[in-house]
C-alpha positions in Angstrom: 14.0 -12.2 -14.7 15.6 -8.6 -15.2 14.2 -5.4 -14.9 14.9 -2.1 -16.5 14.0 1.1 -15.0 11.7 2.5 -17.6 10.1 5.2 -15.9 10.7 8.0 -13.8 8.8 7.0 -10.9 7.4 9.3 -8.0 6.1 7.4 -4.7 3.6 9.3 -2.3 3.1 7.9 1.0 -0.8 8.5 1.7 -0.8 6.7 4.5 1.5 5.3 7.1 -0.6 3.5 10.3 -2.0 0.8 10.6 -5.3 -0.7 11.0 -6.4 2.0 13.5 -4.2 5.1 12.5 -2.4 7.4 14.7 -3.5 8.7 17.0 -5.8 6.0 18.4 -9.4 7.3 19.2 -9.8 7.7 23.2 -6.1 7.0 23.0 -4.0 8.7 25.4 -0.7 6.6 24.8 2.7 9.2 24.4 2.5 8.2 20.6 -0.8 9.4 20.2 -0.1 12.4 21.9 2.7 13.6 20.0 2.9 17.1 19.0 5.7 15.7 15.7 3.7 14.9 12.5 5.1 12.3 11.2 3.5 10.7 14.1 0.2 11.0 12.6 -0.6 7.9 10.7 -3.4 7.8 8.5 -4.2 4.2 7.2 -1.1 2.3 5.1 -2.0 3.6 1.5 0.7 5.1 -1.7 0.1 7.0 -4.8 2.7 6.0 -7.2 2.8 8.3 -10.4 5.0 8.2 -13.9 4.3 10.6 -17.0 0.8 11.1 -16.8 -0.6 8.3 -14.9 -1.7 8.1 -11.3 -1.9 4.5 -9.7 -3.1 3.8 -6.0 -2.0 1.1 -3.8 -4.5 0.4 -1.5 -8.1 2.1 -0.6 -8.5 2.6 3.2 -10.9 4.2 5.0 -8.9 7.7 5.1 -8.7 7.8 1.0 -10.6 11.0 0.7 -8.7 12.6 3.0 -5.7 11.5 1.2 -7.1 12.6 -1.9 -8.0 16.0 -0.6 -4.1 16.2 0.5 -2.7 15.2 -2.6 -4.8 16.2 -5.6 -5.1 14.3 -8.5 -7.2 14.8 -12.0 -7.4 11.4 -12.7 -7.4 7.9 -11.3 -5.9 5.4 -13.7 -5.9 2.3 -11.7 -6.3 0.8 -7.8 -4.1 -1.8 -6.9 -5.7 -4.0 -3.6 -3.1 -6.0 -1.7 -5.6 -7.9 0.4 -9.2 -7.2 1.4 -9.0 -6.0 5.0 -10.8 -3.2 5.8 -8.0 -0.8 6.4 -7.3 -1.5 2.4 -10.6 -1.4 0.8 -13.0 0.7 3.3 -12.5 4.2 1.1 -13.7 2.6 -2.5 -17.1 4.4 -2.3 -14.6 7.7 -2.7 -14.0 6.8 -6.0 -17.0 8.6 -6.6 -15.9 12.1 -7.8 -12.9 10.0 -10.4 -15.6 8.2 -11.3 -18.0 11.2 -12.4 -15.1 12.4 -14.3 -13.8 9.8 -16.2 -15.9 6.4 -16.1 -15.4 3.1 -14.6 -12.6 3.0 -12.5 -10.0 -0.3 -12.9 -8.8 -2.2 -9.5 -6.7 -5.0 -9.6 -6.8 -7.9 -6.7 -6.7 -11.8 -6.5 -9.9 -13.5 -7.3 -10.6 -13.7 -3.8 -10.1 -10.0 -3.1 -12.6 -9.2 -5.5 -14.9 -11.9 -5.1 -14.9 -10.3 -0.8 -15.8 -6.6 -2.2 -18.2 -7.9 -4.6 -20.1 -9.0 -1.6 -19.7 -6.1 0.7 -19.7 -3.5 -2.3 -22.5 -4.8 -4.1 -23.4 -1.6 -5.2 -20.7 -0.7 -7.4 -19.3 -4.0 -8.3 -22.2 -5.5 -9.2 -23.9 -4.2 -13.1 -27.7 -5.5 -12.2 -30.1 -3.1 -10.9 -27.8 0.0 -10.4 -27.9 2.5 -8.0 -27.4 6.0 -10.5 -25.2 7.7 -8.0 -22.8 4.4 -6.8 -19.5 4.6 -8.3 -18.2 1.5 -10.7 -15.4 0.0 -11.8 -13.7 -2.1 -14.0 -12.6 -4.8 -12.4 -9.3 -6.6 -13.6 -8.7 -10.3 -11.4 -4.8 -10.8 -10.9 -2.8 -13.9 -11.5 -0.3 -14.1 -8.6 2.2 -16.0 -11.1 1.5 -13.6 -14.2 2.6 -9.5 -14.7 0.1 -7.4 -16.3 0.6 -3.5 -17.5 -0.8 -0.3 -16.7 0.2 2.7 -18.7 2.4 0.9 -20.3 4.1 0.3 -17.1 5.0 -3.7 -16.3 3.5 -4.7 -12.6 5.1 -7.5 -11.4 3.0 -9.5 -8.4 4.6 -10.3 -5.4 3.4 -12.9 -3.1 3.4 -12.7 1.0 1.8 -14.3 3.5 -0.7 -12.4 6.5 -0.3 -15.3 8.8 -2.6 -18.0 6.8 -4.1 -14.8 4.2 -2.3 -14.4 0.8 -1.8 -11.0 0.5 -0.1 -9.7 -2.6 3.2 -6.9 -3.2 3.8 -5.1 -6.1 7.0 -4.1 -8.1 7.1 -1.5 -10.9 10.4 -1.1 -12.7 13.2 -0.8 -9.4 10.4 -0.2 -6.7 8.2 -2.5 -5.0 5.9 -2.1 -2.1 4.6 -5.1 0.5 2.5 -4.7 3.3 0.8 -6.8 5.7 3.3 -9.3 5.6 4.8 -11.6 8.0 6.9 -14.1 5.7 7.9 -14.4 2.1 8.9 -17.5 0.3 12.5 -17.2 -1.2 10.9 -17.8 -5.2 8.7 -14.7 -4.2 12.2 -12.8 -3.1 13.8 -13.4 -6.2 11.1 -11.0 -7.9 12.6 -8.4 -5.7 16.4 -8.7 -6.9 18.0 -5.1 -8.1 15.5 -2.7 -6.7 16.4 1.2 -5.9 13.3 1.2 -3.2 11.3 -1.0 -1.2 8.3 -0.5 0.6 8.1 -2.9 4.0 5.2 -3.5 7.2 7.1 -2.9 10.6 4.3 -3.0 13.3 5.9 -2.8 16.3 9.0 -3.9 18.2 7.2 -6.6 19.8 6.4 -10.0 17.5 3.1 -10.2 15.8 1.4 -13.6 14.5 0.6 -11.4 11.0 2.6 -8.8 10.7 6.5 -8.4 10.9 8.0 -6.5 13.9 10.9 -3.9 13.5 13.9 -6.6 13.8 12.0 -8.9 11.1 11.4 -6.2 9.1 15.2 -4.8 9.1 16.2 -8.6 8.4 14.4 -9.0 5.5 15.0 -5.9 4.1 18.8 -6.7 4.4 17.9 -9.9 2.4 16.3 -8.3 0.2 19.0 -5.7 -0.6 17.2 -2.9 -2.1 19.2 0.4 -1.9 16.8 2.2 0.1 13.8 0.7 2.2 11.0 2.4 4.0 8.9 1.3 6.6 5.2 1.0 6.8 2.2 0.4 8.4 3.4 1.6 11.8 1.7 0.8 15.1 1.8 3.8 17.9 3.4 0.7 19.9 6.4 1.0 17.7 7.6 4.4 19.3 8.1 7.9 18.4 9.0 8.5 14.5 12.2 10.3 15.8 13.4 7.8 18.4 13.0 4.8 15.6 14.8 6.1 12.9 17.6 6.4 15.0 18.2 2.9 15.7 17.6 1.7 12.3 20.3 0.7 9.2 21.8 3.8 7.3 20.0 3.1 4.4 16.9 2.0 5.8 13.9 4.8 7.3 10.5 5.3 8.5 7.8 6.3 5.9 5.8 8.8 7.5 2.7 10.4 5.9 2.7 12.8 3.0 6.7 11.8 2.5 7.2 12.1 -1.6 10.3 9.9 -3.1 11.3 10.0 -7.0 13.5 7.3 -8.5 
């Protein structure tokens, strides 16, 4: 399959920790304690954006902070990779997009929606409505099939969170994956040609789930995108400026708030 860069896309890092953030509550690790800011990790979350739509990857527990750093007047769509609660806790803080402009579409696999539909009862669920609960417009996502929003194709990528399917996602040369510890080489091939990747590097340490820093920078260099950034950072994995420096020309740590166009 070939893709053509359609849109001029702009990627905002919401979020680059993971499950817990940094700095760890009660934590007094030299991470934690760090006086640099892009050693403050809220939980893994972007905002991509082209002409005048606003897409989010992921939904953590730290969305309305996010929000309230990076305004937006409208939400056009919520793209869930997985349903950990790190990825879906924040999706009663659809609230105030939802006042505004109605329903609010997420996309996730079956199984993804079918685990917020029982712990977010209240707004994914019509019967009996609460009149202040948020809702949404819920759109269930074939792992094998694209789908488009504003007129934008998304492309599915499939991973695998130890035995959890988790799902990437590419639009146009970018793509962003999180949460993964391997990929299949038919789910790399969706991955051919792109400008920027978006990657989970945990720690330096190996991880049953998740890949560690010399995993990560493997299969990044398999992947070949121009530029990759890393995610979902552990305190564990050391000091933003001490990483980078050991790390491939051409491949960084994300940190929060960090705003790439391509």
């Amino acid at each position: 399959m070939i893709y053509l860069h359609k849109n001029f896309l702009k990627i905002t890092f919401l979020g680059t920790g993971t499950s817990q953030g940094i700095p760890i509550i009660g934590s007094n690790h030299p991470v934690c304690q760090s006086d640099d800011p892009r050693d403050k990790r809220l939980r893994s979350s972007a905002l991509v954006q082209w002409n005048d739509c606003a897409v989010v990857i992921d939904c953590g527990p730290d969305f309305r902070q996010q929000m309230l750093r990076h305004p937006i007047s409208k939400l056009d769509a919520i793209l869930f990779t997985h349903e950990h609660a790190d990825h879906t806790a924040g999706i009663d803080d659809i609230r105030p997009f939802f006042f505004r402009q109605g329903d609010i579409p997420i996309y996730a696999m079956p199984r993804v929606i079918d685990n917020l539909t029982q712990r977010f009862g209240y707004i994914l669920n019509s019967a009996n409505k609460y009149p202040g609960a948020p809702a949404v417009d819920v759109y269930r996502v074939n792992p094998s099939q694209t789908f488009t929003i504003c007129n934008q194709l998304i492309v599915p990528v499939v991973g695998q969170h130890n035995r959890l399917e988790v799902l990437g996602y590419r639009m146009d040369s970018f793509a962003y994956l999180t949460d993964i510890k391997t990929i299949s080489k038919d789910e790399i091939q969706k991955l051919n040609g792109l400008d920027m990747l978006v990657l989970n590097a945990l720690r330096e340490e190996p991880h049953h789930s998740h890949l560690n820093l010399e995993e990560a920078i493997e299969l990044a260099q398999q992947i070949g995108a121009k530029t990759t950034y890393f995610t979902h950072i552990s305190h564990h994995l050391g000091f933003h400026a001490d990483v980078q420096k050991k790390l491939p020309k051409n491949v960084h740590l994300a940190y929060d708030n960090l705003s790439i166009s391509i």
